[in-house]
C-alpha positions in Angstrom: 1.9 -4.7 2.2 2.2 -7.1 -0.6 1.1 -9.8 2.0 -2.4 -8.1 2.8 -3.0 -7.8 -0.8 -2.1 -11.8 -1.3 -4.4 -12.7 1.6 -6.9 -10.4 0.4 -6.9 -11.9 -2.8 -7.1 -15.4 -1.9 -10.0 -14.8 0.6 -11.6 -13.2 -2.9 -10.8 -16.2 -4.7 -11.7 -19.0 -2.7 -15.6 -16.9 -2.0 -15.7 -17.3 -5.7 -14.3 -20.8 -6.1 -16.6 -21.8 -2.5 -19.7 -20.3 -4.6 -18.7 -22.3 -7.9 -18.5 -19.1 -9.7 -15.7 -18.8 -12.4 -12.8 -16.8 -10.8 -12.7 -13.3 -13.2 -9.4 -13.1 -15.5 -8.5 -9.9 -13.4 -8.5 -11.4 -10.3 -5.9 -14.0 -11.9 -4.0 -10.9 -13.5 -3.7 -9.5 -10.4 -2.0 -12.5 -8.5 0.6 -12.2 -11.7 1.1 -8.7 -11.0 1.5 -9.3 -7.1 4.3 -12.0 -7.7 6.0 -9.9 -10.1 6.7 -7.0 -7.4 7.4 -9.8 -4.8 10.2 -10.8 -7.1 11.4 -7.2 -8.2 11.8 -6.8 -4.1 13.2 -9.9 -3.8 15.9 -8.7 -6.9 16.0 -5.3 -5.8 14.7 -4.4 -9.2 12.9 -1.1 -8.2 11.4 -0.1 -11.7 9.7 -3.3 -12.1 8.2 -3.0 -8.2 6.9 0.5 -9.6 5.5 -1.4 -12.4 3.3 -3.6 -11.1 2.4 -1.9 -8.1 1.0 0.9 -10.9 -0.6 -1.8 -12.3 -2.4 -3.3 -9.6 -3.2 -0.1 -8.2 -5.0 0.0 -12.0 -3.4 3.3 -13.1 -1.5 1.4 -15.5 -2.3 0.2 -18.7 -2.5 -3.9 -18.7 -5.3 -4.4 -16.4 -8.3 -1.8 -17.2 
């Protein structure tokens, strides 16, 4: 799961870079938010996956 929404995200970027257009902050935010539930898997750290999977799913309150 976490993979599709990586490649997803870097197709999204690199349209935007390929264009010349100025990647949007959120897109950025999100690739942060992606790594951080990779690592929580990684540690086992199942609060923090719940975390940013809230947050990119944008029920959360850091990206709005």
């Amino acid at each position: 799961m976490l993979d599709d929404l990586k490649n997803q995200l870097a197709t999204t970027i690199n349209a935007y870079q390929n264009e010349g257009k100025d990647v949007p902050q959120h897109l950025w935010a999100q690739g942060c938010l992606i790594y951080l539930a990779e690592q929580a898997v990684a540690e086992g750290d199942e609060a923090a996956f719940l975390f940013a999977l809230n947050e990119i799913c944008g029920t959360g309150t850091l990206i709005a």
